[in-house]
C-alpha positions as CSV (number, residue, x, y, z in Angstrom):
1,X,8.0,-9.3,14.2
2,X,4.1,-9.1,13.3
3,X,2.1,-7.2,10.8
4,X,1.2,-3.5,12.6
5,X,-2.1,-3.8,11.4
6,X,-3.3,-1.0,14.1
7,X,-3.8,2.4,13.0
8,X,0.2,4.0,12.5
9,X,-0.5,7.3,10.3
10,X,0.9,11.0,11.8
11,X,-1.5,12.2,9.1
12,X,-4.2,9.8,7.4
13,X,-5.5,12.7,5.0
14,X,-2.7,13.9,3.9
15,X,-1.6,11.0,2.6
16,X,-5.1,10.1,1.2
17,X,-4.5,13.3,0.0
18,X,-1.4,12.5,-1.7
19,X,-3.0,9.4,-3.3
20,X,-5.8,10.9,-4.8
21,X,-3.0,13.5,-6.3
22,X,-1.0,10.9,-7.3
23,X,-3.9,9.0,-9.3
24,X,-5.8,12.2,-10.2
25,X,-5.0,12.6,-14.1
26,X,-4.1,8.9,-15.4
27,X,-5.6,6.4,-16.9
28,X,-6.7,3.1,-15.9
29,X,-3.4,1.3,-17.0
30,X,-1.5,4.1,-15.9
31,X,-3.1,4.1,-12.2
32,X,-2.8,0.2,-12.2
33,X,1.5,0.5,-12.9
34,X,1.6,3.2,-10.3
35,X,-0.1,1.1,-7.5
36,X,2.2,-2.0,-8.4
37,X,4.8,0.4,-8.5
38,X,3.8,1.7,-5.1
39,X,3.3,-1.9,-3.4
40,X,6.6,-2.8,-4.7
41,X,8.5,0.0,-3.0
42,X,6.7,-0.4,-0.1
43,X,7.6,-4.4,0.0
44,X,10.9,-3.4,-0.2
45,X,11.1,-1.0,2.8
46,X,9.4,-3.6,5.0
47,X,11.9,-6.5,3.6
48,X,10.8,-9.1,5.6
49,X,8.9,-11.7,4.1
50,X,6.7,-13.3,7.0
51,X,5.9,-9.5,7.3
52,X,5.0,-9.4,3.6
53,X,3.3,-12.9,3.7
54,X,1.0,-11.8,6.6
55,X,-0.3,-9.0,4.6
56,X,-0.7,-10.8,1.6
57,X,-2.9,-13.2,3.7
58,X,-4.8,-10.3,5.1
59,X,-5.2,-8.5,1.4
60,X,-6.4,-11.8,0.4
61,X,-9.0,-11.8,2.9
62,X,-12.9,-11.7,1.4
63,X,-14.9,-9.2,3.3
């Protein structure tokens, strides 16, 4: 299995949409814990770690 790294949304705005909600009233701290929060989750849905590795690599990735 390989990183899907190729436009996969059914609906891009709304969940921009729902990330901008999410973040809209906190704090700095507070907006920090929630994206941790929300990476984590996520890791955990994908599970595999040469999945997780690739995107680390690709995060990583000065542009």
């Amino acid at each position: 299995m390989k990183l899907n790294v190729e436009a996969n949304f059914t609906d891009p705005d709304a969940f921009y949409a729902s990330l901008t909600d999410l973040h809209r009233n906190l704090d700095r701290q507070q907006s920090e814990s929630a994206n941790a929060r929300l990476i984590l989750l996520l890791a955990n849905h994908i599970g595999d770690l040469t999945i997780l590795e690739e995107a680390l690599t690709i995060a990583g990735e000065v542009k």
